[in-house]
Structure formats: C-alpha cells, structure tokens
C-alpha positions as CSV (number, residue, x, y, z in Angstrom):
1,X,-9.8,12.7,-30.2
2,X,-10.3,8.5,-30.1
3,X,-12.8,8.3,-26.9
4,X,-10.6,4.4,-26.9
5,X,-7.8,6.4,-25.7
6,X,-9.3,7.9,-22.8
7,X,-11.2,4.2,-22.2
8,X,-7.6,3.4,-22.0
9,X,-6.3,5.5,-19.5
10,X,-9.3,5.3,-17.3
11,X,-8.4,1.3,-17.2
12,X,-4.7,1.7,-16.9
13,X,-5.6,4.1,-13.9
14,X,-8.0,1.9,-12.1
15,X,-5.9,-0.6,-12.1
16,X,-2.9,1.8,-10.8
17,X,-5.4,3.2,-8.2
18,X,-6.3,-0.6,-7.2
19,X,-2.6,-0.9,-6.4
20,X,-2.2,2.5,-4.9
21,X,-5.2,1.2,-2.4
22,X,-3.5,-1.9,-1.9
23,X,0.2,-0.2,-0.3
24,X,-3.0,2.1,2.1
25,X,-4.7,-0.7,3.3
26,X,-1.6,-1.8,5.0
27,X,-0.7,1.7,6.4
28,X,-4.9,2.9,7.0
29,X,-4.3,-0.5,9.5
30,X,-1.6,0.3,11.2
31,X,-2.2,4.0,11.5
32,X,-5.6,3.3,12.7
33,X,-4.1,0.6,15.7
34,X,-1.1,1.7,16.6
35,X,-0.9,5.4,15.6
36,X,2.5,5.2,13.9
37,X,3.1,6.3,10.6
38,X,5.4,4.1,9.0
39,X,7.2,6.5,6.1
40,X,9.1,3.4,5.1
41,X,5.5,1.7,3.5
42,X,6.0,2.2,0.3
43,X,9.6,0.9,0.2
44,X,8.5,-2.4,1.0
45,X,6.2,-2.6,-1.8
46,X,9.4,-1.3,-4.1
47,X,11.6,-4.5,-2.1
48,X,8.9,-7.0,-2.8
49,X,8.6,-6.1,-6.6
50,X,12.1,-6.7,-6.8
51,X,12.6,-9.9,-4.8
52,X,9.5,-11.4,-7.2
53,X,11.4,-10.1,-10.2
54,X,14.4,-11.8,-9.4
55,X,12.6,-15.0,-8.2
56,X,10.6,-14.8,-11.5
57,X,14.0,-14.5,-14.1
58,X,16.6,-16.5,-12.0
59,X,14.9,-18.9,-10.2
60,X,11.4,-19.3,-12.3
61,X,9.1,-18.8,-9.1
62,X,5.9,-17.9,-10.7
63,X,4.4,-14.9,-9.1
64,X,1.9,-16.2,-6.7
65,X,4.4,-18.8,-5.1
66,X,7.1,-15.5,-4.3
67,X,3.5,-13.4,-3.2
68,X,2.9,-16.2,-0.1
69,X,6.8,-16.3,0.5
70,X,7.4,-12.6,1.1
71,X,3.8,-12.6,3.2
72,X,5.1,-14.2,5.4
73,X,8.9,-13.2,5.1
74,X,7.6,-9.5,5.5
75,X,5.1,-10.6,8.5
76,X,8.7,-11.5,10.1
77,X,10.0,-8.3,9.1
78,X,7.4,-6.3,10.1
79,X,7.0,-7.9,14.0
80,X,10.5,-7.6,14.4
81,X,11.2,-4.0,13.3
82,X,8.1,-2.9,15.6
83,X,9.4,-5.0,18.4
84,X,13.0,-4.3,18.5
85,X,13.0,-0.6,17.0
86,X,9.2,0.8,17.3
87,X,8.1,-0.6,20.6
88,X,10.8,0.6,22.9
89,X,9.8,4.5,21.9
90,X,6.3,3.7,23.8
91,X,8.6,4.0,27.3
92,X,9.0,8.1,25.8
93,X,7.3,11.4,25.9
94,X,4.6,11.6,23.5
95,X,7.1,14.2,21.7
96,X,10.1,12.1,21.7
97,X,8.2,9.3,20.5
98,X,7.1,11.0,17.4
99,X,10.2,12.5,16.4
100,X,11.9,9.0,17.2
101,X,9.3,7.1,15.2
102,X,10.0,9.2,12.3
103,X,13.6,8.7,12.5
104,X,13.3,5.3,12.4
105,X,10.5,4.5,9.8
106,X,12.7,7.4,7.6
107,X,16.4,5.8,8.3
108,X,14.6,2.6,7.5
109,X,13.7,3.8,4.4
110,X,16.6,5.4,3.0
111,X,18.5,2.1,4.6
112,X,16.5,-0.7,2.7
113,X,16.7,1.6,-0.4
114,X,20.4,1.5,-0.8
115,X,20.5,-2.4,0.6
116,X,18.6,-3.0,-2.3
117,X,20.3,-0.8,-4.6
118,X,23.5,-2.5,-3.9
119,X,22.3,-6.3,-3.6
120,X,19.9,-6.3,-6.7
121,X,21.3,-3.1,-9.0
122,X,19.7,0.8,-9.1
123,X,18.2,-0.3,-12.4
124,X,14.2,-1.1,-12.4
125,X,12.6,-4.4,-12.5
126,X,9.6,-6.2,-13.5
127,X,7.3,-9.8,-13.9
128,X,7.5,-10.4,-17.3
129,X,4.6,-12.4,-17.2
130,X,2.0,-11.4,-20.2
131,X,-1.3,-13.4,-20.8
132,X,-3.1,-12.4,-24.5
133,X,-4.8,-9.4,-24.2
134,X,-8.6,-9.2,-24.2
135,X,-10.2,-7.8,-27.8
136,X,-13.5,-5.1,-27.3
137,X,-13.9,-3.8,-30.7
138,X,-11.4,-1.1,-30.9
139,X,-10.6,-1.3,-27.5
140,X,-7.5,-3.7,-26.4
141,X,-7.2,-4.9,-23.0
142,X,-4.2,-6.5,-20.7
143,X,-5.0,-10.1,-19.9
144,X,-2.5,-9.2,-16.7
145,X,-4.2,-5.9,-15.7
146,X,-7.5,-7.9,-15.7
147,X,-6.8,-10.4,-13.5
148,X,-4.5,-8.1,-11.1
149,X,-7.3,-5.7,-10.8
150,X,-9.4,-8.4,-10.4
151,X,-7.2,-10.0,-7.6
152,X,-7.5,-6.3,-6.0
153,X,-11.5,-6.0,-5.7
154,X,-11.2,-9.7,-4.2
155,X,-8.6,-9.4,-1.6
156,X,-10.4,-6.5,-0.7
157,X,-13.7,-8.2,0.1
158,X,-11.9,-10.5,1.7
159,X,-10.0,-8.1,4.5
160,X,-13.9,-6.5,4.5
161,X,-15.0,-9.8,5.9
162,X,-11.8,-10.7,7.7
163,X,-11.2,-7.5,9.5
164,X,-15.5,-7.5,10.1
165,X,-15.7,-11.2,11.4
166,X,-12.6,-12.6,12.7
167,X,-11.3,-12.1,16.3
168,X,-8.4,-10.4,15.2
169,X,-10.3,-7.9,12.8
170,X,-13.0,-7.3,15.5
171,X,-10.1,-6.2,18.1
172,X,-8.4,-4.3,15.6
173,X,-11.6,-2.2,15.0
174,X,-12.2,-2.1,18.8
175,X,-8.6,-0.8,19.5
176,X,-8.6,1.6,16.5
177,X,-12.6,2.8,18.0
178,X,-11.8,3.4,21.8
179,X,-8.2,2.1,22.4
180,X,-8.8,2.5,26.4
181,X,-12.5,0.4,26.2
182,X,-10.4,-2.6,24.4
183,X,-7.5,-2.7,27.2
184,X,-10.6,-3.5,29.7
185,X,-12.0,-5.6,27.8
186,X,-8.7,-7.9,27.9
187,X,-7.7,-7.2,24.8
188,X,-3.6,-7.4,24.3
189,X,-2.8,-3.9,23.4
190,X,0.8,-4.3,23.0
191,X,0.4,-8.0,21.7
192,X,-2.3,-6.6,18.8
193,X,-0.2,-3.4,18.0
194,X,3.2,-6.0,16.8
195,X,0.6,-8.3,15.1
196,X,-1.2,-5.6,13.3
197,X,2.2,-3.9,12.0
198,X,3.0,-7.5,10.8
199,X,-0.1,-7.5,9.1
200,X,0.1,-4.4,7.3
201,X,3.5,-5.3,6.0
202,X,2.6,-8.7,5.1
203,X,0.1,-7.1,2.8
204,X,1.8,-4.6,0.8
205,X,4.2,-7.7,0.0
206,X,1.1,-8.7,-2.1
207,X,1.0,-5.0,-3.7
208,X,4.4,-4.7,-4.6
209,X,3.9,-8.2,-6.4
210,X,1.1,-6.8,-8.5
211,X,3.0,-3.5,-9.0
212,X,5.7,-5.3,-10.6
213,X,3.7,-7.3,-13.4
214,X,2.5,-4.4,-14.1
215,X,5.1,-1.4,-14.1
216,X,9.0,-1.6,-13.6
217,X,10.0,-1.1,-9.8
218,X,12.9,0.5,-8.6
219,X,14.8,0.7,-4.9
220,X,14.3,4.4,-4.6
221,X,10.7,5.0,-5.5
222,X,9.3,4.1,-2.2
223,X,8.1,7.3,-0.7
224,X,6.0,8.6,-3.1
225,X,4.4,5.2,-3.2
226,X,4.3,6.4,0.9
227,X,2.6,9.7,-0.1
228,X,0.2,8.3,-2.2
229,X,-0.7,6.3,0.6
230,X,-1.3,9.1,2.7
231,X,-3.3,11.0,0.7
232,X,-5.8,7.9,-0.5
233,X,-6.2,7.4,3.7
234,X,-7.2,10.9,3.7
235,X,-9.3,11.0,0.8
236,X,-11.2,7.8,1.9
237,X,-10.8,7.8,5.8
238,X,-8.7,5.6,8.1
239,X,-9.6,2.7,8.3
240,X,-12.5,2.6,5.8
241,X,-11.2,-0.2,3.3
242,X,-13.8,0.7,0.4
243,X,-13.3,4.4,0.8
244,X,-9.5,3.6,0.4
245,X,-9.9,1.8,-2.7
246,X,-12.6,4.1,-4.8
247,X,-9.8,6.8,-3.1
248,X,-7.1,4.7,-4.3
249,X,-8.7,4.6,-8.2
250,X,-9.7,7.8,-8.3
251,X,-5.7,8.9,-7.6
252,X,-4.8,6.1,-10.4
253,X,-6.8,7.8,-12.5
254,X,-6.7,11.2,-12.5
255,X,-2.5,10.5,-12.5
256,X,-2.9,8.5,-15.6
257,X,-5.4,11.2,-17.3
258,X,-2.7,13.9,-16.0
259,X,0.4,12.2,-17.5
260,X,-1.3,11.9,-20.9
261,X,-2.8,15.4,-20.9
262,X,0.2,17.6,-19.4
263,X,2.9,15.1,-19.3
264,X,4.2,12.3,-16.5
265,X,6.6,14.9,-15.3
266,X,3.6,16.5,-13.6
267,X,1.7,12.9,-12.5
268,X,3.6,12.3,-9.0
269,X,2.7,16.1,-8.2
270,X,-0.5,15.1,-8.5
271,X,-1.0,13.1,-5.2
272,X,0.6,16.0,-3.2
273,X,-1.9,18.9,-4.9
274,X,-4.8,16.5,-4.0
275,X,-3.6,15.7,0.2
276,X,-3.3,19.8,0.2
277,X,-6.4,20.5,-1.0
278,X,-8.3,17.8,1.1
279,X,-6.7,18.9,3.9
280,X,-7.6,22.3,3.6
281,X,-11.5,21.6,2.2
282,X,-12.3,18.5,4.0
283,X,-9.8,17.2,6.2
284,X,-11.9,14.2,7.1
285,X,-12.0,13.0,3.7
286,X,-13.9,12.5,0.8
287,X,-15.5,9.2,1.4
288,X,-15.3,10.0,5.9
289,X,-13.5,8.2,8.5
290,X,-16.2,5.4,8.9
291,X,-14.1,1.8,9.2
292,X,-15.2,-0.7,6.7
C-alpha cells in the first residue's frame, strides 16, 4: 500500500493528539491543584467549538477574536461553578465530597449538553476556515492542520515557561508538590484552587476552537473528549505538560491508524483499551508523573 497514506494518517493524528493534549492540560492542572476531576472537561471544549462556529457563520468573528472571548468568558464560568457549586463540598467528608463532586461535574455535563442542543441544534458544527494546502511531492498537506498544530507545540512552550516562571505557575506546582508546605508558606489555598479551575477552563476554550476548524463538533460528544483526557494524564503523568502532549499524539495517532485499519467504529474504544492497560502495567504512566 501508498506509504503517503499512512504519512497521512500519522499527520491527521498528530494533530488530533495535539488537541487531545490541549482539553488534558486543563484537567492534568486542575487535577494536580485541587484534586477534583472535572467529568464535564471535555464538554466545554464541545461548547466552545460551537459558540466559534456560530460566531464564525452569523456574525463573521474570525477564529482567534471568539478564542480570547470565550478565554475569558469560560475563566468566568469556570471561577464561578467552582465557587458556588465545587467549593462548598470542601465543608464535607472526604466521601461525601467525592460522590458530590461527581454529581455535579456529571449533572453539569449532561446539563450544558442539552442547553446547547436546544439553543444551537443537535446537528454538528465547524470553522469553515480553509487556507491552500501545502504540496510535498505526493504528499498533500492542510494549510489549517499546519498552523493549528503549530499553535499547539507553541502554546505549550508557553504554559512550560508560564507555569515554570510566573508566581502563579510556581504556586501551582508548589500546591500540586506538598499542598500542606504551600499553606505555610502563605500561599492562598482556597484563593489558588478557584483561580486554577478558571485557568483550566479558560484553556480548553482554546482547544475546542482548534477542534472545530478541524473536525465537526457536537453538544453530546463531551465525555469521550473527558476520557481521552484521562487517559493521556495517565499515559504522560499529572502535571507533566510534555509528557501530556507526546501522550496526547500518540492517542491521536494510533486512533487515526485504528480507524483506517479496522474501522472508526472501533477508534473511541481505543482510548479506553489503552487507560486499562496502563493502569494495569504502569499505573504511573508512560512518560512518569514528573511536572513539567
């Protein structure tokens, strides 16, 4: 068979594995600082792609201009929803707070689904934005994916040296380290925990802009995008930003190689044979749980 094919897929998949990374970073962040795992991630990346879509055809918002809106617009979200819904469980048992932060983060999801559903139609959206594509000999590449993926490898360098370097990064690393050693050394707790969930959100509003120039978005596909997510923070370790995204890619493209090879019926399967295995062979992960 045409080796271009496979060149192909192994680009379409790195790019869906930068993605993929994107939606963890978020989650690895808020996992790692407030130890809350927020089951409706991935939905927000699904609500972002569609608000950009719809900002894109009705209102002609290029994509960058809706990506800073709904960073902040989901910053909002996300410091209110820990403050009002997630925050008050912290006055529970350790148990009760578990269950109860899985209620929420779960009714959340299934809650924002059908909003959307309703407001903006079940039917999936994109960014019809296209650029020409890129000629290598026999091998044709997206213009879009290009620039996405490389929009990915540099807002990851970025959150390297932000997270590394800022006062904010360095207290989230120092909470996430030795959460007791940061309260003495006057650092917020509470204050950080709301900021850091804002963060995380605010960031997967950037992924589920990418996601939708790239692949049609629906309301409903938000928790296998949250499944992914778990398993790439497995596979590269919490909090370790460049073991999330070769973890990310390498789920982007073994999806993409499965789809072609066995069919896409068998590709979302994929993720959830992978966090099985690791957990059961390595449950620290392939790349460990060193923070970037």
């Amino acid at each position: 068979m045409d080796i271009t094919i496979y060149l192909q897929l192994m680009i379409g998949g790195i790019l869906l594995g930068g993605i993929y990374a994107l939606v963890a970073f978020g989650l690895s962040l808020i996992y790692g600082v407030v130890r809350i795992l927020n089951f409706s991630h991935g939905t927000l990346v699904a609500i972002g792609g569609i608000l950009a879509s719809l900002a894109y055809t009705d209102l002609g918002l290029p994509p960058y201009v809706s990506g800073i809106a709904l960073v902040l617009a989901f910053g909002l979200f996300g410091r209110l929803f820990f403050q009002f819904l997630l925050e008050p469980l912290s006055a529970r048992t350790p148990k009760e707070a578990e269950i109860g932060v899985v209620l929420v983060t779960v009714g959340a999801l299934l809650m924002m689904s059908d909003i959307a559903a309703f407001l903006a139609g079940p039917t999936p959206k994109n960014i019809p934005v296209r650029f020409d594509p890129i000629e290598l000999g026999d091998l044709i590449l997206s213009s879009t994916q290009v620039y996405a993926l490389a929009g990915i490898i540099l807002l990851t360098v970025a959150l390297h040296f932000f997270l590394r370097y800022s006062w904010f990064g360095r207290a989230i690393r120092a909470v996430s380290q030795d959460a007791f050693g940061a309260t003495i050394s006057a650092i917020p707790g509470k204050t950080l925990h709301g900021n850091t969930f804002a963060f995380g959100c605010g960031l997967v509003a950037i992924a589920g802009v990418l996601y939708a120039t790239m692949f049609p978005v629906d309301p409903y596909m938000g928790f296998s995008l949250t499944v992914k997510a778990f398993t790439i923070i497995i596979l590269g370790g919490i909090g370790n930003l460049t073991g999330s995204l070769l973890a990310g890619i390498l789920l982007g493209v073994v999806e993409s190689l499965a789809a072609f090879l066995i069919g896409s019926e068998w590709a979302p399967g994929i993720s959830i044979m992978l966090l099985l295995i690791i957990l059961v062979v390595r449950p620290q992960g392939i790349f460990g749980g060193k923070p970037a």
